[in-house]
SEGUDREN-515828 format. One line per 4 residues: number of its first residue (from 1); their letters; for each residue y, x, z of C-alpha. Coordinates in nm, 3 decimals. Layout:
N
NUM = A = Y,X,Z; ...
! end
This chain:
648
1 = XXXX = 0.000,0.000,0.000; 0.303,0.175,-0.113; 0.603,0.183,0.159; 0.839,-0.061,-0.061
5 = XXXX = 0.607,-0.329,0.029; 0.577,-0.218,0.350; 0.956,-0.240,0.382; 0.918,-0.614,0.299
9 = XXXX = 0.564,-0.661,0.482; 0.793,-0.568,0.804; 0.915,-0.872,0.855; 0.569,-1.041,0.778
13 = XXXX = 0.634,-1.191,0.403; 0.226,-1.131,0.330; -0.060,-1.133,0.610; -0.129,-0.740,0.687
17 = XXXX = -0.526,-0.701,0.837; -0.422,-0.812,1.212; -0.656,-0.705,1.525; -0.921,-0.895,1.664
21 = XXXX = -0.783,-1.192,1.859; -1.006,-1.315,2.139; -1.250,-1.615,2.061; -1.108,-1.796,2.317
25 = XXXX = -0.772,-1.808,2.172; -0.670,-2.132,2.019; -0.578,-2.131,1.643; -0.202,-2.163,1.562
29 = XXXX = -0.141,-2.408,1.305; 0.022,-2.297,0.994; 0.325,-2.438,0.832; 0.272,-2.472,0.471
33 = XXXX = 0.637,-2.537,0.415; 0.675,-2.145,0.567; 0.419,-2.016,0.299; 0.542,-1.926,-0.044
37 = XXXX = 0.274,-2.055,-0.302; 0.083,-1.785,-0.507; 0.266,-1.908,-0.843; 0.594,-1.852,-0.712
41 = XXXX = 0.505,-1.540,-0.564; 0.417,-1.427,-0.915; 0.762,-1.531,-1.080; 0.931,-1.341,-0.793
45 = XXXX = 0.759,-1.004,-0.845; 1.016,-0.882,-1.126; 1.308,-1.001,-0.897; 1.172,-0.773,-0.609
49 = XXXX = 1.132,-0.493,-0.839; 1.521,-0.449,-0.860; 1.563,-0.590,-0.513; 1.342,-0.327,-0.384
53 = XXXX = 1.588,-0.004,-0.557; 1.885,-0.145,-0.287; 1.629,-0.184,-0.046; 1.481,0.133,-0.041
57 = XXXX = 1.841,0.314,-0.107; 1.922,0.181,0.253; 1.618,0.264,0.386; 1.593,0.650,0.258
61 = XXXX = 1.941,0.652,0.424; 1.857,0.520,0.758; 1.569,0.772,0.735; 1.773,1.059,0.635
65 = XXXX = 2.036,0.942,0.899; 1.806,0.943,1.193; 1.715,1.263,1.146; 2.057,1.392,1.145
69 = XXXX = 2.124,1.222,1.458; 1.878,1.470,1.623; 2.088,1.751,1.412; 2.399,1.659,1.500
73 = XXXX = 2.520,1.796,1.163; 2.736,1.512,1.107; 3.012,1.778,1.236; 3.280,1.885,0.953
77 = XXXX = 3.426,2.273,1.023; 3.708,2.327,0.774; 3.647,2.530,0.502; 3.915,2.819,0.423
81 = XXXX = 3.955,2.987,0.109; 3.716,3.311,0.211; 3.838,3.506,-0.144; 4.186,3.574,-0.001
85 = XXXX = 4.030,3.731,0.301; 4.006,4.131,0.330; 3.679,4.229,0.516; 3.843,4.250,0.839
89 = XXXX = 3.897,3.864,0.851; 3.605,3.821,0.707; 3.440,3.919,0.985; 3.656,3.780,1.240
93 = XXXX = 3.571,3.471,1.052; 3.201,3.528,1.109; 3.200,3.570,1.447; 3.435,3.278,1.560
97 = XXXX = 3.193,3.040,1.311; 2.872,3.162,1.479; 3.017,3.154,1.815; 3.192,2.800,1.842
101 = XXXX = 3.053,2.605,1.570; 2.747,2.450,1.534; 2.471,2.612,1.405; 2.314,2.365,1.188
105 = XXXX = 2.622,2.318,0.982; 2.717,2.655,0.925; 2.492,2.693,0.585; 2.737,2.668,0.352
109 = XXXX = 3.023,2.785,0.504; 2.787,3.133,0.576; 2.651,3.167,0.221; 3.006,3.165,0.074
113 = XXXX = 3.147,3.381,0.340; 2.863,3.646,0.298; 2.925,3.604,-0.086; 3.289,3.699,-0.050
117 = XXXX = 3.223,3.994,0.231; 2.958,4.134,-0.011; 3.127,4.136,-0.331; 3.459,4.334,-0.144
121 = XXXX = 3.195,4.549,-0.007; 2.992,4.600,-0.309; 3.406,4.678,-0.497; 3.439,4.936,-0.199
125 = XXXX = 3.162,5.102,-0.166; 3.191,5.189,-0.564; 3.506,5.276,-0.528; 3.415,5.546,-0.239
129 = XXXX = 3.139,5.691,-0.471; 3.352,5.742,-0.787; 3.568,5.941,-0.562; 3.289,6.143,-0.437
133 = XXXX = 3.173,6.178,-0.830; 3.485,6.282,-0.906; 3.556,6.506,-0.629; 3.228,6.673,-0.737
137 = XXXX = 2.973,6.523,-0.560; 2.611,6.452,-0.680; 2.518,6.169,-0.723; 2.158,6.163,-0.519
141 = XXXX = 2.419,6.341,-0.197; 2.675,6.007,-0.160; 2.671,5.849,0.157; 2.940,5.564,0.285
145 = XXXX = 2.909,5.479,0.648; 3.130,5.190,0.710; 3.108,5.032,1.065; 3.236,4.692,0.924
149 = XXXX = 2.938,4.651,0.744; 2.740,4.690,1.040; 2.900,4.451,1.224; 2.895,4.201,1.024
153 = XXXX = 2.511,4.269,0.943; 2.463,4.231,1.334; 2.651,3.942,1.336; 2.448,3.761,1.034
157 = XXXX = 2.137,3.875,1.236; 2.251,3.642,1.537; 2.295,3.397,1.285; 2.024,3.405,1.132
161 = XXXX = 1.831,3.411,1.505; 1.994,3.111,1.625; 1.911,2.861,1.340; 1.596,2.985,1.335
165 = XXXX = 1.576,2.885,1.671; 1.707,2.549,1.645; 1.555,2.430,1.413; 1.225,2.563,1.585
169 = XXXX = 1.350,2.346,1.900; 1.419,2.006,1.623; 1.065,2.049,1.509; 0.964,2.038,1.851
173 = XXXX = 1.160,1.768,1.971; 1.089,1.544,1.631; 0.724,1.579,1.685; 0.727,1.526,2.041
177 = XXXX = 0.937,1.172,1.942; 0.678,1.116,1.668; 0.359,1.147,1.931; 0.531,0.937,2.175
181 = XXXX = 0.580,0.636,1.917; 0.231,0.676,1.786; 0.107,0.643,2.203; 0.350,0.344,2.216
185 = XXXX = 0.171,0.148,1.931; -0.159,0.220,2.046; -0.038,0.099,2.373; 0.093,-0.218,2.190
189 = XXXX = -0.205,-0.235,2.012; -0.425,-0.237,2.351; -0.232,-0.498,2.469; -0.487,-0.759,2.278
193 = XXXX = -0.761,-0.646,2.458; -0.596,-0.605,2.840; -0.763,-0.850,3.091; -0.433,-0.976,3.301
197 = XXXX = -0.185,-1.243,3.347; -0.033,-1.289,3.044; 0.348,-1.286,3.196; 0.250,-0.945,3.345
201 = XXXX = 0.123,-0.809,2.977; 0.467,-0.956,2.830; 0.657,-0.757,3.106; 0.452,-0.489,2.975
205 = XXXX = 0.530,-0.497,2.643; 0.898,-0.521,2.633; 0.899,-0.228,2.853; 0.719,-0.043,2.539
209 = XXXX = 1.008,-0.216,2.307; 1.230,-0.007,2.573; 1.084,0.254,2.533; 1.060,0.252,2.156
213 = XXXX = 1.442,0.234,2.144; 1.492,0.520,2.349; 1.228,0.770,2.199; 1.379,0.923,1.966
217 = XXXX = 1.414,1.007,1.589; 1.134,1.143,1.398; 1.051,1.347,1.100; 1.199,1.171,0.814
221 = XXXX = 0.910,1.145,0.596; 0.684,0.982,0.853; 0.988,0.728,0.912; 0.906,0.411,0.706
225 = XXXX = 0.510,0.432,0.784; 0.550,0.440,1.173; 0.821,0.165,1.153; 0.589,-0.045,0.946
229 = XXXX = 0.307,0.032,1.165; 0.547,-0.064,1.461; 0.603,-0.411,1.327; 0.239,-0.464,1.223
233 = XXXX = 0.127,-0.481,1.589; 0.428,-0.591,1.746; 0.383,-0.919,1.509; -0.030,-0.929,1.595
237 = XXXX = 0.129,-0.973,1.974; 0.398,-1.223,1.908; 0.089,-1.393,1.730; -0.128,-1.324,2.066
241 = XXXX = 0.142,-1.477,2.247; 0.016,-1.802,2.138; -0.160,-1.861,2.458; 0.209,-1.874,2.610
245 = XXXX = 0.398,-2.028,2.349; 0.710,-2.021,2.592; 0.755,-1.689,2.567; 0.703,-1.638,2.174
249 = XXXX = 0.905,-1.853,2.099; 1.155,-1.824,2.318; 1.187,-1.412,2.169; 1.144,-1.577,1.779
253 = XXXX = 1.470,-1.831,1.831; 1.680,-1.508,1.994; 1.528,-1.312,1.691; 1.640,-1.558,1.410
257 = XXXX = 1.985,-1.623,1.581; 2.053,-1.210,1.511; 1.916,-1.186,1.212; 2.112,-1.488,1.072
261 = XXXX = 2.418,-1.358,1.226; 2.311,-0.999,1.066; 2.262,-1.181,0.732; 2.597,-1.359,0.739
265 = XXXX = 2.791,-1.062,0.808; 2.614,-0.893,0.517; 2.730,-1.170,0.275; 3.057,-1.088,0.377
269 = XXXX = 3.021,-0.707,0.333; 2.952,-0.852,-0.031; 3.300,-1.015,-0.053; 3.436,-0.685,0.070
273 = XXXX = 3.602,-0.468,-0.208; 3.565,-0.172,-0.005; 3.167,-0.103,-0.132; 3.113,0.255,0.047
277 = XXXX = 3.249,0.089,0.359; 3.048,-0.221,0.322; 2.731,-0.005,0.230; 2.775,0.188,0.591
281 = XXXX = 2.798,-0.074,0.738; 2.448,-0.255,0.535; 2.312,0.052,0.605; 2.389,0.015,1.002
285 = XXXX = 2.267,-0.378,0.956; 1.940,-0.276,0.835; 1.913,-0.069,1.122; 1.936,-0.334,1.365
289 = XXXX = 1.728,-0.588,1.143; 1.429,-0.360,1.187; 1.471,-0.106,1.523; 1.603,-0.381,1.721
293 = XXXX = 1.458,-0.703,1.667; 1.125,-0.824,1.580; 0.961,-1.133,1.422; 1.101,-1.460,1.354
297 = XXXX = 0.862,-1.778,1.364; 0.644,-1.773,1.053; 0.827,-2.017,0.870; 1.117,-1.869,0.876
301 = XXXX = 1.066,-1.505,0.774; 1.040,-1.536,0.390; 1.395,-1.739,0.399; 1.572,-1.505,0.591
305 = XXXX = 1.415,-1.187,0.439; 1.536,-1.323,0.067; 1.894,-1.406,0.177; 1.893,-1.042,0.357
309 = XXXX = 1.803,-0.906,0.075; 1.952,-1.095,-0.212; 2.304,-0.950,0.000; 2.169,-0.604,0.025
313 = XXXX = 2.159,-0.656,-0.363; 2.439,-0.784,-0.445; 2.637,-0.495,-0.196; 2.435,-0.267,-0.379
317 = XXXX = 2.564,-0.365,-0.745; 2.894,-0.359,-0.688; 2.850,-0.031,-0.527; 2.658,0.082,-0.828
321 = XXXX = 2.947,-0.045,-1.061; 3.168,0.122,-0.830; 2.996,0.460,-0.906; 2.963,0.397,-1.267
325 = XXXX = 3.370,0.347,-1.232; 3.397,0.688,-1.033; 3.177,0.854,-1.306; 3.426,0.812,-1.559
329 = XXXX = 3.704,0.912,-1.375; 3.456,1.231,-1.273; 3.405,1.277,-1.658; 3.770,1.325,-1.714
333 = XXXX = 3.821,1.530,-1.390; 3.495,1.786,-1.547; 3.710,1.744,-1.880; 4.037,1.923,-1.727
337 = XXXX = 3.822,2.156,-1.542; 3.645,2.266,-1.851; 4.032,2.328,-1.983; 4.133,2.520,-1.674
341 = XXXX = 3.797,2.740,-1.736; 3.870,2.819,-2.093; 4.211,2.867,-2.024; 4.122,3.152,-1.790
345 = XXXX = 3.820,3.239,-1.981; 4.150,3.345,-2.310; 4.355,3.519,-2.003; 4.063,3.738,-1.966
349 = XXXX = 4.006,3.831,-2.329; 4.374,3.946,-2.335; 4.296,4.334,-2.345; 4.697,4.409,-2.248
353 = XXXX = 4.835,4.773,-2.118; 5.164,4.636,-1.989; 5.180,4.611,-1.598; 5.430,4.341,-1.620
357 = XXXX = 5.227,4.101,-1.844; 4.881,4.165,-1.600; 5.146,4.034,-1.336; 5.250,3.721,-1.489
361 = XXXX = 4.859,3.665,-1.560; 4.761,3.660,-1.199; 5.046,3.460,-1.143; 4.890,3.219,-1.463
365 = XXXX = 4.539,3.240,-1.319; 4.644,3.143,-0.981; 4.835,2.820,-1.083; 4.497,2.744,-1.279
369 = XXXX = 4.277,2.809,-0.993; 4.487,2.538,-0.792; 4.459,2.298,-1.059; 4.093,2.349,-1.055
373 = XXXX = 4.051,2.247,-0.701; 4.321,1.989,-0.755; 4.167,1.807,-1.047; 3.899,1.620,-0.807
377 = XXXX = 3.578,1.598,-0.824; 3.280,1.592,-1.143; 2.992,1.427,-1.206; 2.718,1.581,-0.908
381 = XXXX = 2.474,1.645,-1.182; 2.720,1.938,-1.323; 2.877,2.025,-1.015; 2.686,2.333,-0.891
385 = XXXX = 2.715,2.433,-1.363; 3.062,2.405,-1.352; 3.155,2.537,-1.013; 2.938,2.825,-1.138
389 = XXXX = 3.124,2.878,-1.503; 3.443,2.888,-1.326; 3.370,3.172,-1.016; 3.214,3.335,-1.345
393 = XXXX = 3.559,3.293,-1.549; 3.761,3.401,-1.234; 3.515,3.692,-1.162; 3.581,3.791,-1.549
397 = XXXX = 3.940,3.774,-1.563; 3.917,4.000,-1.206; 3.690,4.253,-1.342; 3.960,4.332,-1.647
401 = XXXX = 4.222,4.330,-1.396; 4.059,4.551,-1.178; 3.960,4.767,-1.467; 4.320,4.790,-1.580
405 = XXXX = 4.483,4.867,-1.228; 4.191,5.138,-1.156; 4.313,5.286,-1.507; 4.676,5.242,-1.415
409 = XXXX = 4.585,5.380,-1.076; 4.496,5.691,-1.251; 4.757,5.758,-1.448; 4.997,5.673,-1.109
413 = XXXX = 4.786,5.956,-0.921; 4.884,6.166,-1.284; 5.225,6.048,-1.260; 5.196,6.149,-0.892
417 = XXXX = 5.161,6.537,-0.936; 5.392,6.532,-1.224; 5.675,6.427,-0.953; 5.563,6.696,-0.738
421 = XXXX = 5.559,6.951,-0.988; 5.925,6.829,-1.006; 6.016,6.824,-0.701; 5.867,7.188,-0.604
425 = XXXX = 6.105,7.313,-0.915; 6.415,7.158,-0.765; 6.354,7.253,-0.403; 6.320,7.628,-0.548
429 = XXXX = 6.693,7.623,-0.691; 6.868,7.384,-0.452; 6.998,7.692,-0.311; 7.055,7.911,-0.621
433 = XXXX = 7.436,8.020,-0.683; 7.356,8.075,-1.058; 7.565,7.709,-1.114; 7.619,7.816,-1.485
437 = XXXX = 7.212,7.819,-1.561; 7.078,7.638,-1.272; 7.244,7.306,-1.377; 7.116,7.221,-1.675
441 = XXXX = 6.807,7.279,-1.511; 6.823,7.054,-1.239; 6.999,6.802,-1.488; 6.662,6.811,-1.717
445 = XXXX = 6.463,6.758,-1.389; 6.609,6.483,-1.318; 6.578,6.352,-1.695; 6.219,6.428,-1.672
449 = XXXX = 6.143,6.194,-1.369; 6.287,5.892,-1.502; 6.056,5.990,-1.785; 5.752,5.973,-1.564
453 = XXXX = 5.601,5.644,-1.468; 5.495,5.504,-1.140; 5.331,5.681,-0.857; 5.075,5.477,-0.612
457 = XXXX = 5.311,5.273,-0.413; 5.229,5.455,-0.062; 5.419,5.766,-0.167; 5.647,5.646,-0.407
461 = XXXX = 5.926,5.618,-0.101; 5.804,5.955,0.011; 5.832,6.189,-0.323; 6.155,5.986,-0.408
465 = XXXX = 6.340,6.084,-0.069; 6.215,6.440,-0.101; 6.296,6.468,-0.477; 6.654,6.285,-0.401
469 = XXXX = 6.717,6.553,-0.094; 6.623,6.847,-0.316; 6.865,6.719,-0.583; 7.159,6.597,-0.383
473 = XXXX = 7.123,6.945,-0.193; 7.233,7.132,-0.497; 7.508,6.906,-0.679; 7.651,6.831,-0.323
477 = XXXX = 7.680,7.282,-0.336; 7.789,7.247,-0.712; 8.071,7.006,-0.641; 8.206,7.185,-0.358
481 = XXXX = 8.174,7.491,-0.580; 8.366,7.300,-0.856; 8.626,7.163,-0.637; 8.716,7.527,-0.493
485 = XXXX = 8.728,7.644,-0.815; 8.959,7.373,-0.920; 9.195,7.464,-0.681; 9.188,7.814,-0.775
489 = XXXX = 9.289,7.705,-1.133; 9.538,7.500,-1.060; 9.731,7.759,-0.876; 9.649,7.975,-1.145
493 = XXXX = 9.827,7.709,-1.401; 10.153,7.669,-1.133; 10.186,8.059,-1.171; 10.139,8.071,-1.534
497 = XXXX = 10.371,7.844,-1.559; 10.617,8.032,-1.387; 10.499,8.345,-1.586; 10.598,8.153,-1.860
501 = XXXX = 10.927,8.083,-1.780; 11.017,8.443,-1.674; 10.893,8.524,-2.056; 11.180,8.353,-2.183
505 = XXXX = 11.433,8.529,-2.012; 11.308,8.883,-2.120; 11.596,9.125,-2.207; 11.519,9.409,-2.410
509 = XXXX = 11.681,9.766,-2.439; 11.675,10.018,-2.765; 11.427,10.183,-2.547; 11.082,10.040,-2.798
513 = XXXX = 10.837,10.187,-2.592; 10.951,10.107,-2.247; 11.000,9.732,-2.437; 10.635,9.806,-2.537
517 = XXXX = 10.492,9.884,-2.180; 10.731,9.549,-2.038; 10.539,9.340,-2.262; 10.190,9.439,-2.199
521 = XXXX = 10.301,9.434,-1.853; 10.344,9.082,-1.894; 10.015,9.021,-2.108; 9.812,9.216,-1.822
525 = XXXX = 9.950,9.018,-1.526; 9.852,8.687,-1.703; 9.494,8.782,-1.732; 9.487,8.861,-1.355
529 = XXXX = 9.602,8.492,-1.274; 9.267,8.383,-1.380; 9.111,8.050,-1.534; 9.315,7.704,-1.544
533 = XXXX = 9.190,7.355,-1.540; 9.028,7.277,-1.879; 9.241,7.026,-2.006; 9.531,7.241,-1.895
537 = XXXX = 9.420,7.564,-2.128; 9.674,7.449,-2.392; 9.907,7.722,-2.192; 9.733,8.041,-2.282
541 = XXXX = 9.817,7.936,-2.676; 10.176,7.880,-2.560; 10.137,8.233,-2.378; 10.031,8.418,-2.686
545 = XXXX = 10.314,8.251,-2.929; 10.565,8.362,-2.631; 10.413,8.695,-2.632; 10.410,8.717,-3.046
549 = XXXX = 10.789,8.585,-3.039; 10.829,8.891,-2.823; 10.683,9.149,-3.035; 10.913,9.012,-3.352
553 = XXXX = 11.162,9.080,-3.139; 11.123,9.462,-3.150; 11.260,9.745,-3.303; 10.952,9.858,-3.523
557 = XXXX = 10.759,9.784,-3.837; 10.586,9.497,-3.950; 10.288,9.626,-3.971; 10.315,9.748,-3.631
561 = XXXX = 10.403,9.420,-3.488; 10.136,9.210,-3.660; 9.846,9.518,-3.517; 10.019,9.433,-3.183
565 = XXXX = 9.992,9.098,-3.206; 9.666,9.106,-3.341; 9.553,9.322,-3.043; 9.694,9.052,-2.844
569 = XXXX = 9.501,8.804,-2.957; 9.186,8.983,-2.984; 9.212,9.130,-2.571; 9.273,8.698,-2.528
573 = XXXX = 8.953,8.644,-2.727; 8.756,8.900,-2.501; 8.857,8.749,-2.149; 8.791,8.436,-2.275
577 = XXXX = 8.429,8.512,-2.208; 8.335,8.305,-2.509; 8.178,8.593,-2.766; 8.182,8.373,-3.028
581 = XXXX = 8.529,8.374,-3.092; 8.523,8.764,-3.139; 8.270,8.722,-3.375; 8.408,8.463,-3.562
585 = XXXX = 8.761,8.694,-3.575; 8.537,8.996,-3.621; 8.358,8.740,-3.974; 8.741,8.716,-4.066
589 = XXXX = 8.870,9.025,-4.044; 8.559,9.155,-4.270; 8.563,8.897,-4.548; 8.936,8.930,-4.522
593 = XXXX = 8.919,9.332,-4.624; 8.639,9.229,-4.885; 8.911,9.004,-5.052; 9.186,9.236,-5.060
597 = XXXX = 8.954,9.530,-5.207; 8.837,9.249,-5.478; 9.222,9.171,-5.543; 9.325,9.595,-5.576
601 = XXXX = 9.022,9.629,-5.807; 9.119,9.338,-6.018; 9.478,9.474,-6.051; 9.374,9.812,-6.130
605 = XXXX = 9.136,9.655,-6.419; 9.459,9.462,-6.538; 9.647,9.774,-6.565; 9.406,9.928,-6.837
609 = XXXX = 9.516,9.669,-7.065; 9.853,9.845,-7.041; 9.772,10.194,-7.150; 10.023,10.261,-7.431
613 = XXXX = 10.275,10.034,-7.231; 10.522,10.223,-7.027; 10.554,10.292,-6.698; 10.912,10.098,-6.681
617 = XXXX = 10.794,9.825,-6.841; 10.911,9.524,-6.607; 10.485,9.368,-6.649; 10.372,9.685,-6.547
621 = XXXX = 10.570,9.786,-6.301; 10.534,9.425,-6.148; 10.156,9.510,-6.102; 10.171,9.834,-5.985
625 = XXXX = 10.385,9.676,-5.675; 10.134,9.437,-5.603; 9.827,9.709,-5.587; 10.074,9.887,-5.343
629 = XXXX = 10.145,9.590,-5.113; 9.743,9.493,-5.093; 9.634,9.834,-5.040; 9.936,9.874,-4.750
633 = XXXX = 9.759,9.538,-4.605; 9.424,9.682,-4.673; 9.512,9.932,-4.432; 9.631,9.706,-4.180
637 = XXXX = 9.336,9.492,-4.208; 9.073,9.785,-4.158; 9.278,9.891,-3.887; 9.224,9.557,-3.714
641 = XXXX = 8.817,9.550,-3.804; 8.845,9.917,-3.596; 9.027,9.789,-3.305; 8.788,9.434,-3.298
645 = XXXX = 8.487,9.646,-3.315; 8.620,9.832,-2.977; 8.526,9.505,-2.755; 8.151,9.524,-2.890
! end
């Protein structure tokens, strides 16, 4: 007999093999109005057929439920998102779940938690061996000892040890319950055969009802078979109980008043449009239909049983509408999360160098994530799938990020000795006095490190202060070095100025030379005043026009003067510390000797035209004069190239 129609047998709808009842016992008469006819028993078996799928829904559940009462895993613990955690929290975690919580609904919550602690692990302890590899460690010689790990392993082991022994103690205690229902129906069962007054055997048997309501949930799977057992013999005693009709009948009217009370509320819970509420609360009637009240009078248990159950049925299809309802809005839900997958599934194809773009990626991925948990929930049937595809797109997308920041890591820890290579070059010449060639250095040092890129974040504050010290050190020298030095050129400009001045009111005697000696006098003290402000060196032009006006202004030839002032300017060119203006005069002089020779050989070619000419003739003569002046300033010229070539 299968246990659906022992659900229905429970409450006596066919005659179950009943025990012995003594001869003397008087028959009870049967009400024919209380028996359904064979025929109609027939027509009704494809009507039970779907009756039974609500019926046994609510009695798998009351099973299941029963159980759990013993488990007390009805508790929720809030679940928090375990990824975000570093190790240390993680373990933290661990300990405060396997300490307060209880044990039995900790599965989960563990096995996602140990996921998340294993995978950081798993990322650190490679990490720790390619810097061993790479240090120059063998492979076979790498050892990572990380106390962490170890407690966390010890606290899993408690774990582990305590629902291991709990659910020892729940076998126990469910098979203790079982043996003490199975002694209470053979006790009901022996009932039938006990030789006493039959008040004292009723006495007797509601103290086993008692104690049937107090004993205890039992194994789920033996649930429905011991209940319907149960009710088997507790109906063969209401039927014993003919000899004191009283009695029986006074339990069948208190009986039939419940369960039509129990049936009218569950044709309400029908009305109700709250169907997961009214189901709980079916589920809770059924409960009390069976575990708390027994047998009705015989001709009333088929009538009350269909009504029950034609309720139970109609709960049940609305329910089951109500689901198909929630599967369609699951369907679109598992639609958006499919998106929210693919869209992080095309982030993580994205093969991109660019630190900025990675960031605004995580950023991307983040926002999806939240979507994903936001967009509800999917059909159950592709939950565990889809969850799955998505940890696997996330776990994707983390593995090229981590890939690129271990890369970029690198190149930082690159980046990282290039700055220090820097930084040792400008603390060497912080100090140097060589301003002239140490600052171009230190200005392509500092070039060079906006060149580089970044540094692991720990010592990027660190290298940058040093760097910045080193740096500042040696422009904070050059400036004051600059700003002396400014002064000093200013004054030198004030007493040029006056040197100046004092040019213009030069008197000169017939005495040449002494006028000679005055004016190098002059030419001499002006080099001593040293440098002036570079915008300001305008004045040493206006010095050497004063000083040429000067020498036109004496007594002597003009060849003279122009080798004087050319000596002038030459001695100018020299302190000027810049040798390419000598050279350039020195280029000058040269090509200007080369031109003149090329002019007195070209003359002297023109004059062979002339030979039979003579001397006086005004053509001749006029060319003659002209070889004479260019080889004069010929002379002049190589006497400058002599003088010029005195400052090499």
């Amino acid at each position: 007999m299968s246990e659906k129609d022992n659900l229905q047998e429970a409450d006596g709808k066919e005659a179950i093999e009943a025990t012995e009842i003594k001869k003397d016992s008087p028959k009870e008469e049967t009400n024919p109005e209380a028996e359904l006819l064979e025929s109609e028993r027939e027509d009704t078996k494809e009507e039970s057929k779907e009756d039974d799928e609500a019926i046994d829904e609510i009695e798998a559940s009351n099973a299941k439920k029963a159980e759990a009462e013993t488990k007390h895993d009805d508790v929720v613990v809030e679940e928090k998102n375990y990824a975000s955690m570093p190790m240390e929290e993680l373990v933290s975690e661990f300990e405060t779940l396997v300490k307060g919580e209880k044990i039995q609904v900790l599965k989960k919550h563990v096995e996602k938690l140990k996921a998340e602690f294993d995978k950081k692990f798993s990322a650190l302890l490679e990490e720790k061996k390619k810097e061993f590899l790479d240090a120059g460690g063998n492979s076979i010689d790498f050892q990572f000892n990380f106390p962490l790990k170890s407690e966390f392993n010890a606290i899993y082991k408690t774990y582990r040890e305590k629902r291991q022994q709990y659910y020892k103690n729940l076998e126990t205690t469910l098979k203790t319950n079982l043996e003490n229902r199975l002694e209470i129906i053979d006790e009901i069962k022996n009932l039938l055969n006990v030789e006493e007054n039959i008040n004292t055997t009723y006495k007797h048997f509601k103290a086993l009802q008692e104690r049937w309501r107090n004993a205890g949930p039992i194994p789920r799977d033996k649930y429905n078979n011991v209940w319907n057992n149960y009710h088997h013999h507790v109906e063969n005693f209401y039927d014993f109980l003919h000899l004191n009709r009283d009695l029986r009948d006074l339990d069948f009217k208190h009986n039939l008043e419940q369960k039509q009370k129990i049936i009218a509320r569950a044709e309400e819970l029908a009305q109700d449009s709250d169907s997961n509420r009214a189901f709980r609360e079916l589920q809770a009637l059924h409960k009390m239909w069976k575990e708390e009240l027994g047998p009705v009078a015989k001709e009333y248990r088929e009538d009350i049983w269909m009504r029950f159950k034609a309720a139970t049925k109609a709960i049940h299809d609305k329910r089951q509408l109500y689901f198909q309802e929630l599967d369609k809005a699951y369907l679109k839900n598992l639609e958006k999360k499919q998106e929210i997958i693919s869209e992080i599934e095309k982030l993580a194809e994205d093969d991109s160098t660019n630190h900025s773009v990675w960031q605004k990626k995580i950023k991307s991925v983040e926002d999806l994530r939240q979507q994903f948990f936001n967009a509800g929930k999917v059909p159950i049937k592709v939950n565990e799938a889809t969850w799955s595809k998505f940890k696997e797109a996330v776990r994707g997308f983390n593995r090229k990020k981590n890939s690129f920041y271990k890369g970029l890591k690198k190149d930082q820890y690159n980046n990282l000795q290039k700055k220090l290579d820097l930084i040792k070059i400008a603390e060497e010449h912080k100090d140097s006095d060589d301003f002239e060639a140490t600052t171009p250095l230190m200005k392509k040092v500092q070039s060079d490190w906006k060149q580089i890129g970044h540094v692991p974040r720990k010592d990027s504050d660190k290298i940058w202060n040093q760097f910045k010290s080193a740096c500042n050190h040696y422009f904070n020298r050059l400036h004051e070095q600059k700003n002396a030095s400014n002064k000093e050129e200013e004054e030198a400009y004030a007493k040029k100025n006056e040197v100046l001045a004092k040019l213009k009111s030069i008197k000169f005697t017939k005495d040449v030379q002494k006028n000679l000696k005055t004016i190098r006098s002059e030419v001499e003290h002006w080099r001593t005043l040293g440098k002036v402000p570079y915008n300001k060196r305008y004045i040493d032009g206006k010095f050497n026009k004063a000083i040429n006006a000067l020498y036109g202004k004496l007594d002597v030839e003009k060849s003279e003067v122009e080798l004087l002032k050319f000596d002038n300017k030459i001695e100018s060119f020299a302190n000027s510390n810049d040798k390419r203006l000598l050279d350039n005069e020195h280029n000058f002089v040269r090509k200007r000797i080369d031109e003149i020779k090329g002019e007195i050989n070209q003359l002297e070619n023109n004059l062979q035209f002339f030979q039979n000419v003579d001397d006086d003739n005004p053509l001749v003569k006029e060319v003659r004069d002209k070889i004479d002046r260019h080889k004069t300033e010929f002379q002049t010229w190589k006497e400058k190239l002599k003088r010029i070539k005195q400052f090499y």
